[in-house]
C-alpha positions in Angstrom: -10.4 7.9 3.5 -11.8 4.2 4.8 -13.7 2.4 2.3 -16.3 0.3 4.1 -16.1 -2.1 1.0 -12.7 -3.2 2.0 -13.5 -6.6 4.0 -10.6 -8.9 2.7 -8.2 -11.4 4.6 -5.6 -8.4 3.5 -7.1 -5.7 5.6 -5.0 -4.2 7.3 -5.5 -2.5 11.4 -5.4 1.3 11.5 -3.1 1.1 14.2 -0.5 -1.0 12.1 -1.0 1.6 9.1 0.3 4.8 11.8 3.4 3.1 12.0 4.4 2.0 9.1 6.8 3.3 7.0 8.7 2.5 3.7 11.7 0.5 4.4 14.1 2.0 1.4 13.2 6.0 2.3 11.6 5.7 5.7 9.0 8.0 4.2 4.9 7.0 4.5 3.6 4.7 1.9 0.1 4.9 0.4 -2.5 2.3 1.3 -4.3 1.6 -2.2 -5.3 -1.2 -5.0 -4.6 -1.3 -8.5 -7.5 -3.6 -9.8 -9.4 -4.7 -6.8 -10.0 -3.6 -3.8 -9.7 -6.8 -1.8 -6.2 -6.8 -3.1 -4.2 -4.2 -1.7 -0.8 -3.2 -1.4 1.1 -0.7 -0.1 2.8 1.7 -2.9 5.9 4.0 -2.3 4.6 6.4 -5.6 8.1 8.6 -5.2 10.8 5.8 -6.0 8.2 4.0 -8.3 7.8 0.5 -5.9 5.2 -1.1 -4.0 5.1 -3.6 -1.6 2.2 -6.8 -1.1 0.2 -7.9 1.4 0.2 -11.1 1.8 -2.8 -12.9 4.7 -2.7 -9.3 6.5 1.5 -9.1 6.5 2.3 -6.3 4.7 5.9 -7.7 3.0 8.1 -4.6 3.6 11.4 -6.0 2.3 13.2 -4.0 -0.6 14.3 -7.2 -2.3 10.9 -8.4 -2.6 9.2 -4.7 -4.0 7.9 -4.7 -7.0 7.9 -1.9 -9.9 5.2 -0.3 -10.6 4.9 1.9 -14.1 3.2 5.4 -14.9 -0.1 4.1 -15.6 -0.2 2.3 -12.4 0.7 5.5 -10.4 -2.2 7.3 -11.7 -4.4 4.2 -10.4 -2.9 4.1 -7.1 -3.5 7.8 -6.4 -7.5 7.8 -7.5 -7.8 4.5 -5.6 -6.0 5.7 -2.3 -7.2 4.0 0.8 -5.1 5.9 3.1 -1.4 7.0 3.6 0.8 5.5 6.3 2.5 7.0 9.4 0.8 9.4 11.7 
């Protein structure tokens, strides 16, 4: 599900995206945006954490994940770039 309008500094390569996973349940992660699309992140919807992307590094360290609440789940899903992991 690529979104062409996705042209950010935080884009990150399809390649990259197959391979990775979340670090905390080694289990693919979603590729999405809560509020803008030029700002995403990559969410682990099942344990309730996401991760940022900082100048196209995703930040995949559990100590730096950040909550996200109910309300924010429902956004991720309808705003889904693409999942992780082949």
């Amino acid at each position: 599900m690529s979104d062409p309008k996705l042209l950010t500094s935080n884009k990150l390569e399809d390649t990259l995206l197959d391979i990775i996973v979340c670090p905390i349940d080694k289990q693919p992660l979603i590729y999405s945006y809560i509020d803008d699309i030029n700002s995403p992140i990559l969410a682990n919807i099942r344990i309730n954490r996401y991760y940022e992307i900082k100048d196209s590094i995703p930040i995949l360290l559990e100590e730096e994940s950040i909550d996200i609440n109910n309300n924010e789940i429902e956004i991720l899903k309808r705003n889904t770039i693409r999942t992780t992991g082949k």
